[in-house]
N, C-alpha and C positions, 0 to 999 in steps of 0.2 A: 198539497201538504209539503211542507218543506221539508227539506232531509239533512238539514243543520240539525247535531242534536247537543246539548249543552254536558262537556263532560262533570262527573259526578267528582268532586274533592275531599276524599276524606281525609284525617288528620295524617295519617300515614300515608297519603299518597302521595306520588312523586310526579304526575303526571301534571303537565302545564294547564293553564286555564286558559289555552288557545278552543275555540272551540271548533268539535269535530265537522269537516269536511268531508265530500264523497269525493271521489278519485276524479270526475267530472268539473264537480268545483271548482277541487284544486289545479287540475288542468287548466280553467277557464283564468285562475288567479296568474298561472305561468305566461301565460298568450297575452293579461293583461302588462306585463313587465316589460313585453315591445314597445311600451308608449314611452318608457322611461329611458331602456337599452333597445335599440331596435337590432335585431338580430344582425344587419348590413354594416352596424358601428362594428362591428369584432375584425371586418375586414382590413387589411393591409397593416404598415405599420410604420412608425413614422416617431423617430427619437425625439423625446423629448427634447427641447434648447438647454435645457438643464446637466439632462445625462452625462453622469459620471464618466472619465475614464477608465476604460473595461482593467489596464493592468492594476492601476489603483487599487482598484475595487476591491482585483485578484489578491495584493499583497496585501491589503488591509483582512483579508479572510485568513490568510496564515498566522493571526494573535492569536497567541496560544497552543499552536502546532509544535512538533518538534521540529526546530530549526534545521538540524543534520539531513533532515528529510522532506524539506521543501523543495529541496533541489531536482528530486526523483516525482514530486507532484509534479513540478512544470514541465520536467524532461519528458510524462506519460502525455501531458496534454497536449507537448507539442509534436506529437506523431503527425494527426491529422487535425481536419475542422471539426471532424467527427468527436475526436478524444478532448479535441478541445472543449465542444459543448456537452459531456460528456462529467466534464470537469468541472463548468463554471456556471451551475444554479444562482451563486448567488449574485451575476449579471443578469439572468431570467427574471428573477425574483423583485428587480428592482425595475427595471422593464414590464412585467404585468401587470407592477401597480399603479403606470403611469396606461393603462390600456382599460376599456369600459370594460361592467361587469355588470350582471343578470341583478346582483344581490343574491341569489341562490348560491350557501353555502352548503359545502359536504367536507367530511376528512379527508382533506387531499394527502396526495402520493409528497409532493414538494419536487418531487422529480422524476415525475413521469416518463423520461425519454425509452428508447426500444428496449436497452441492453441492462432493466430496472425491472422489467419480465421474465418470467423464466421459469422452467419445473423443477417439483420439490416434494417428496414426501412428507405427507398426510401421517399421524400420530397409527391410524391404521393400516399403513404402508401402501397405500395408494398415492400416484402422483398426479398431482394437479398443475395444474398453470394457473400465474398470479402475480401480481404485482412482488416482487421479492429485497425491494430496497426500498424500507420505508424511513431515513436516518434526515428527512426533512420534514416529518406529515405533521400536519397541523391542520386547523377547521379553517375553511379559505375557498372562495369562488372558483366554483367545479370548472369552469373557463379555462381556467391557469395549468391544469395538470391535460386537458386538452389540447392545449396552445402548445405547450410545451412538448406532449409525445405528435402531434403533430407536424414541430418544426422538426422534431427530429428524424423523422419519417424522410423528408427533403432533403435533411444533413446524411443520411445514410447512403439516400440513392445517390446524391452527387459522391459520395465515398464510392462507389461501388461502380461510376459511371452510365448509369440510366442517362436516357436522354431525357428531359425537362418536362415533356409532355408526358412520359410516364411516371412518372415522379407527382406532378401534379394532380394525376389522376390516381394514383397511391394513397395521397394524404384525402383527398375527397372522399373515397370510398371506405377509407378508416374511419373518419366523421360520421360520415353516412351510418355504419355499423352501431358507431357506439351511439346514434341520437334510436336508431330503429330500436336495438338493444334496451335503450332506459323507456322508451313505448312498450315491451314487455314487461319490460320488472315494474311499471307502473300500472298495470293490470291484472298484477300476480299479487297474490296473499302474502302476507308479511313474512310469514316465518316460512312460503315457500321461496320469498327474495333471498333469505336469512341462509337456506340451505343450499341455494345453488350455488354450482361448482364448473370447473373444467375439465373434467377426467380426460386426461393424454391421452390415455388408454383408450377413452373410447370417444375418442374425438369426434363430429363431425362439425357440420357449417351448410347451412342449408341455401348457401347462396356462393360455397366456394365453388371450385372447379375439382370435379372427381378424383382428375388424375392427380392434381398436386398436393389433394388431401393424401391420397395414395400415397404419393412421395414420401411428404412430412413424414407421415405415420412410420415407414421402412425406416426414417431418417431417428425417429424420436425411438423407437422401440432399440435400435443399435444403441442411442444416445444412454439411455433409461438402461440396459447391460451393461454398458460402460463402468456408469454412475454407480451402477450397485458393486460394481468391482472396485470401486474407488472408496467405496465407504467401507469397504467390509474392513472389520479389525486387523486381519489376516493382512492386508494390503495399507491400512492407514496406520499401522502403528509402527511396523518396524520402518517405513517411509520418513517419519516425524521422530521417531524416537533412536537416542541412542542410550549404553549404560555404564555412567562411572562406578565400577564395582558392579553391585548388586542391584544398583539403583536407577532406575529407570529415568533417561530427562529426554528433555525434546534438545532436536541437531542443532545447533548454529550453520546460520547460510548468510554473513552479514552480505549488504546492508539490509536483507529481507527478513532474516530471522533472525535474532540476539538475545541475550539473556540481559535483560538491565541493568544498570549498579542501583545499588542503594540510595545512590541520590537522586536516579531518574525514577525510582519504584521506590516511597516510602516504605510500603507494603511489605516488601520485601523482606525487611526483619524478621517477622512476625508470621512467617508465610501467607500473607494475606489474609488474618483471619477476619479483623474487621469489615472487608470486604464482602467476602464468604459468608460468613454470617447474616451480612445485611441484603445480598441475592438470595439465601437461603429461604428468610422471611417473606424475599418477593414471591415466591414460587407459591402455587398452592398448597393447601396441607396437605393432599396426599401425596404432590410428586416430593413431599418432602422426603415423604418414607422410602421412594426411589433412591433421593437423590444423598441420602446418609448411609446407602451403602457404598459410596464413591470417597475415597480420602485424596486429597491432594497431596500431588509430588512437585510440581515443575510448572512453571510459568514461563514464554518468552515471548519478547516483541515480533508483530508481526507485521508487516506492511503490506497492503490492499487494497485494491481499486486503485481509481485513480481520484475522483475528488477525495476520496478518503484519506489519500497517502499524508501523513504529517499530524494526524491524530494519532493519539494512543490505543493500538489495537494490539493485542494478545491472543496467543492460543494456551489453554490451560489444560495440563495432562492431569485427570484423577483415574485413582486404580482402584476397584473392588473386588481383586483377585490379579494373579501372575499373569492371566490369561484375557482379564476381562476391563477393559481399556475404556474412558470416553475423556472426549474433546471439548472443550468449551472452547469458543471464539467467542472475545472480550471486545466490545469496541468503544471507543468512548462517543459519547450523547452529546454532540455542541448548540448552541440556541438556532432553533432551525433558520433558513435563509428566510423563509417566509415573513417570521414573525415580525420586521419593523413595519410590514407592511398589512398581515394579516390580524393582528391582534397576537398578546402575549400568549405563551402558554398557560393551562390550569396545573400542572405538575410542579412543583419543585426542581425535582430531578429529572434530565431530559432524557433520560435511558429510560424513566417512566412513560414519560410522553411516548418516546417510539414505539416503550410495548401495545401501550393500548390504542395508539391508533393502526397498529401493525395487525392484533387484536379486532379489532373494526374492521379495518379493510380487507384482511385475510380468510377465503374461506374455512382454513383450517392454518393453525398453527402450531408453531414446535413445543412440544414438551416442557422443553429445559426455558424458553421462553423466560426473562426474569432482568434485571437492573440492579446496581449498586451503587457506590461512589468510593472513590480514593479519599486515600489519608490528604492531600492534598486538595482537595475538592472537587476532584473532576467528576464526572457521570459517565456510568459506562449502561451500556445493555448486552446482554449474552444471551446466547443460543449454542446449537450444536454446531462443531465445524464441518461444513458439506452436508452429509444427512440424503445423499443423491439431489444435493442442487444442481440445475444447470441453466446455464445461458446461452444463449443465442449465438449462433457461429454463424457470421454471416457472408462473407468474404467469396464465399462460390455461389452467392444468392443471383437468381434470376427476377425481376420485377413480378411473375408471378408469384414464384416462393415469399419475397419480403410484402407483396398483395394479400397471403391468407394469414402472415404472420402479424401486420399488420392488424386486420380482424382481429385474430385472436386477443391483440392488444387491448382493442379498441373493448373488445367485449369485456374481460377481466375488467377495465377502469368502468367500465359502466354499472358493472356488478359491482363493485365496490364501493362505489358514489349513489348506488340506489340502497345499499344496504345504511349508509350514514346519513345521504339527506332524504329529501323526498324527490322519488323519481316521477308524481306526476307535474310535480310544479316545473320541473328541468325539462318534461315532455312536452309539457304544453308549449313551452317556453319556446324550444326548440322547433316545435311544431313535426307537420309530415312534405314540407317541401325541400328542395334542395339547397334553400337560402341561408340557412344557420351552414350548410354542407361548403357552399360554397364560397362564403364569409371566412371560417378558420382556413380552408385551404388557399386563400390568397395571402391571410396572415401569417401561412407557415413557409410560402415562398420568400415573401419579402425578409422574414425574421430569419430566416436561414441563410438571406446576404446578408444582414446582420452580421451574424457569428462569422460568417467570412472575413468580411472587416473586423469585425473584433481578434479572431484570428491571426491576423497580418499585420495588427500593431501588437500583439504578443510577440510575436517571432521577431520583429523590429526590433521590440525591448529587452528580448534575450539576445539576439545579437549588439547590441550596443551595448549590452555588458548591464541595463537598467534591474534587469532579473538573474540570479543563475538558475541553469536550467542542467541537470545530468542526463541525456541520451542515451535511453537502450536500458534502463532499469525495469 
């Protein structure tokens, strides 16, 4: 008896007239995609004749940036190889489309790399780990956000000085993770794909090593006190705020923190209400009723990250009491790097886009969560500032510590990619041999001399004056 069963379309149904598959099936559909993309084509890598020059690329990405602050993007990139690719998705972006692909799409990260990870309170004050930068995601071959925390995996160790054979054997056993990983969630019930998480707190890894689970945990539990020390009002307010007269605004710390003119903040007139207004609608209706006990005082620019630096970001101070303070971090939503390559987006406004694929990908996400746009037209998306985020401090790492951190990676992208596309077709796909394992890890060797090269004609073009570049911002 066949186990195809024809789904049922009523008028109000939203559901496709693909018809239903068993987890089997569709496995057997993923295994048949090797005739098309054989899992050994993902290996190595090899520039197109075509491929752009990497600075080009670079300054044709700062349209639309604030100019003042291009100088402090390049200066962050050119630390290391690290910062560099770190910085420069949209050389990734144009490079994976010239590289084979499964056809299995999922809501990608857009930039997957290590330092895109990291713990964060859960709406019930739990912390989780999860993908935490999602200002690229778009729907796009689960490949690409693989390739990409993979190469990065390579670019870390050589930052860090691993020797090559552990490094290589890093990024394999990350793959390895996340293909065993989407073999679970493709045999797990939908809404228990739906509900899993990574609790910090009660971490484990059934394939790590004891002691460095041990470690992390000492390492994350300091981390996670720190973090709640950092968020508390007591600590983030008088830090960020100071008061003319009676009135409460956030510090100037130029070129990091500033209060805009007029002509760089239309908004500004007006205290932003059109703005405010228009995130207020995004939110849902109940956080509304939170979120109108809060009145706006003070807006200032805020510079962050490092591919972010030269967008329009802001921290926003509102008050619902003398004593009782919250943050909004304002960033602006640009057309993700993906899309010439992946398909446009369905949003309008790309501060939409971020939420909901941030939404999607995220096992739990922020409250305040929401989008607007400027008098000017930009698109921004907001969230809370901080809220006990943290990221990865990596610089005392041992090849084992960056081995379980890695995992942890690998596992979060896989949850995340089994919650948006189908994990058994990407299982099959992948199959249970080491040859999808050991395909991306030759490709995250090769694409990590890549970004070397690419690297080393940046620093070329800020020294010959082709870029300006400010060092130490």
């Amino acid at each position: 008896m066949s186990k195809t069963i024809k789904q049922t379309k009523t008028k109000n149904s939203t559901s496709s007239e693909t018809p239903y598959l068993s987890v089997d099936e569709r496995s057997a559909k993923g295994r048949a995609l090797r005739d098309v993309a054989p899992r050994s084509s993902h290996a190595g890598w090899i520039p197109a004749k075509n491929r752009r020059d990497p600075v080009d690329l670079l300054i044709e990405s700062n349209a639309g940036r604030l100019e003042n602050l291009v100088p402090i993007r390049f200066g962050r990139m050119s630390e290391s190889p690290f910062a560099f690719y770190r910085g420069s998705a949209v050389l990734m972006a144009a490079d994976l489309a010239n590289t084979p692909t499964s056809g299995l799409r999922v809501q990608a990260c857009g930039d997957a790399h290590l330092m895109n990870f990291g713990g964060f309170a859960t709406p019930e004050r739990n912390i989780i780990f999860d993908i935490n930068d999602l200002d690229e995601t778009l729907p796009a071959p689960f490949e690409w956000d693989l390739k990409r925390l993979a190469a990065s995996v390579i670019i870390a160790a050589k930052h860090l000085d691993f020797p090559m054979s552990n490094a290589a054997r890093l990024v394999t056993d990350l793959v390895q993770e996340y293909r065993e990983r989407m073999t679970d969630y493709a045999g797990m019930r939908a809404l228990d794909v739906w509900y899993d998480k990574i609790d910090l707190q009660k971490y484990s890894d059934r394939m790590g090593d004891p002691e460095i689970i041990k470690e992390l945990k000492n390492r994350l539990k300091l981390r996670i006190e720190k973090e709640q020390r950092r968020t508390a009002p007591d600590f983030l307010y008088p830090k960020l705020v100071t008061h003319q007269g009676s009135r409460p605004m956030i510090k100037d710390e130029p070129p990091l923190i500033f209060h805009p003119t007029a002509e760089q903040a239309p908004g500004l007139l007006d205290g932003y209400s059109k703005a405010i207004k228009e995130y207020r609608e995004s939110l849902p209706d109940h956080m509304r009723t939170l979120f109108d006990r809060f009145h706006y005082f003070d807006l200032a620019e805020k510079v962050v990250g490092v591919g972010s630096v030269g967008t329009r970001c802001a921290v926003m101070l509102l008050m619902a009491a003398d004593n009782d303070s919250l943050f909004l971090q304002i960033k602006e939503a640009r057309t993700s790097v993906l899309e010439p390559y992946a398909g446009k987006s369905l949003y309008k406004n790309n501060g939409q886009r971020v939420i909901v694929g941030q939404r999607l990908m995220q096992a739990a996400t922020d409250v305040f969560l929401g989008w607007t746009s400027g008098i000017s037209g930009h698109h921004f998306y907001v969230r809370q500032l901080r809220d006990i985020k943290m990221s990865a401090i990596i610089d005392d790492w041992d090849p084992a510590m960056m081995r379980q951190y890695g995992r942890m990676c690998a596992h979060a992208l896989a949850r995340a990619h089994a919650r948006t596309g189908d994990a058994a077709l990407i299982s099959g796909y992948m199959g249970t041999s080491r040859s999808f394992d050991d395909a991306i890890g030759e490709f995250a060797v090769e694409y990590a001399a890549q970004n070397q090269a690419d690297y080393r004609t940046f620093i070329k073009a800020i020294r010959e004056g082709k870029i300006n570049a400010v060092i130490g911002s």
